[in-house]
N, C-alpha and C positions, 0 to 999 in steps of 0.2 A: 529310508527317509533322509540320512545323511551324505547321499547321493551331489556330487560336485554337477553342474547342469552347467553347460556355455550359453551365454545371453549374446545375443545380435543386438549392435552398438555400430553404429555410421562409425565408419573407419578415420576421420577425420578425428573423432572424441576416442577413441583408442589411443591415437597418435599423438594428441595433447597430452591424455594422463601416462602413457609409457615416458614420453620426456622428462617427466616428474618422479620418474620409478613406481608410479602405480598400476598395480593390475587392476582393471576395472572389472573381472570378471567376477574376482577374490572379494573386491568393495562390496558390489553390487549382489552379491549370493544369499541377501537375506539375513545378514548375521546368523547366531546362535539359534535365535530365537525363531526366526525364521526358517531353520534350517531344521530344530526339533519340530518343528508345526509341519514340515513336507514344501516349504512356499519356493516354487521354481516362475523365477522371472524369464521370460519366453521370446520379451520381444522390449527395447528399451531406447529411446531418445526421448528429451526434451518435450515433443508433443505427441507422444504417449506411450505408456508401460501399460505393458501384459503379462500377467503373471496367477500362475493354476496354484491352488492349495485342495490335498485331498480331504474330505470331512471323515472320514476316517481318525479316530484319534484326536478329532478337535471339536468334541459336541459334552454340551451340557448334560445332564443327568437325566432329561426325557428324552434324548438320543437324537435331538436338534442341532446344529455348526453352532457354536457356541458363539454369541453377538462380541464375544473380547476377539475372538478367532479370526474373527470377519474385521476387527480393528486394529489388528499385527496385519493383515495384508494389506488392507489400506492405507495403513499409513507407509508400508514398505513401497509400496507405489509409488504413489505422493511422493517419497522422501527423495527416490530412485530420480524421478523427473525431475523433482526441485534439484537434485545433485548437477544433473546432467543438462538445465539451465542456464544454471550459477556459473559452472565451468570448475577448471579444475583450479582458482585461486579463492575460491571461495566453499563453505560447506553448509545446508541446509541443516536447521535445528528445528524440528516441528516442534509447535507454540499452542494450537487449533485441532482437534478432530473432534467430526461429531459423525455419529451414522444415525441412519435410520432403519432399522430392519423391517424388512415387508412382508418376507414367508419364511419360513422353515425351509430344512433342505435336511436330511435322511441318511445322503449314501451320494457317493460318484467326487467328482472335482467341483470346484467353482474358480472362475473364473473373475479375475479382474482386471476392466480396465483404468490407468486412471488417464484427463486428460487436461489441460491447462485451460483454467479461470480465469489467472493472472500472474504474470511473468512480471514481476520489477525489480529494480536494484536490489534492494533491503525484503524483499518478501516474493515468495511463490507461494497461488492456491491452483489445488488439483480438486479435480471430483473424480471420485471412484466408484463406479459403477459394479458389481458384483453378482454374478449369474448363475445359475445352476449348470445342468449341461444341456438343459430343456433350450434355455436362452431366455429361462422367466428370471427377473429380477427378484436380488433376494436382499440386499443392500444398498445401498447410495452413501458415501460418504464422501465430506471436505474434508482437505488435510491445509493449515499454514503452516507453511515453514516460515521460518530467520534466515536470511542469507547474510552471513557473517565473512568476517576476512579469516581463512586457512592460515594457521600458526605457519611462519615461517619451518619450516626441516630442521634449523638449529633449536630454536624453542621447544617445539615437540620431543625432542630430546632431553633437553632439560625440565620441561613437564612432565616426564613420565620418571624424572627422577627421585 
């Protein structure tokens, strides 16, 4: 599960955040939390993230994908595209998630996509669409982010002291 996966990223948003010294692969992997849960981001710009999470290991006590489970991937979506929005002077702070769960899911991957609602200055909304491997919906959720100003490289330095 703790497996590094490479995400496909338009080479142009690569090439901005390398300028910057960021790896957007390293960024964009999920965090922790993500990354304990199995979530491999598959495919990623601005107008739209893909990204599989196994239900293995991520279900409730009646052996269901657990509705938190389904809302670490969504909002990892969401966040992924409101990142990749914003650009690299700016960083999404989700504010907004809501789902809706429609059916159970057992066993296998599911699948998310999310796609842009609304791109503006000061805010991104995604909807996340969430699949089994049948291709039945199992979720739908919105994510808002914040698009805020990225601490300058000195700051950040000094904040983390």
């Amino acid at each position: 599960m703790g497996e590094h996966h490479h995400v496909t990223f338009p080479q142009e948003i690569i090439n901005e955040f390398a300028a910057l010294g960021i790896d957007l692969v390293a960024m964009f992997s999920a965090g922790h939390l993500g990354t304990r849960m199995g979530v491999r981001i598959v495919e990623a710009s601005a107008d739209r993230v893909v990204g599989v999470m196994p239900v293995e290991g991520n279900t409730q006590p009646y052996g269901l994908l657990h509705g938190g489970a389904s809302a670490v991937l969504a909002e990892t979506l969401g966040s992924v595209g409101s990142m990749l929005h914003a650009g690299s002077s700016k960083i999404a702070v989700g504010v907004d998630l809501n789902c809706t769960h429609h059916r159970g899911v057992r066993s296998g991957l599911v699948t998310g996509v999310a796609s842009p609602l609304h791109r503006g200055r000061s805010t991104a909304t995604y909807e996340i669409v969430i699949s089994d491997e049948a291709g039945k919906r199992v979720c739908t959720a919105r994510l808002t982010c914040l698009l805020r100003d990225a601490p300058v490289q000195g700051e950040q330095a000094r904040t983390a002291e």
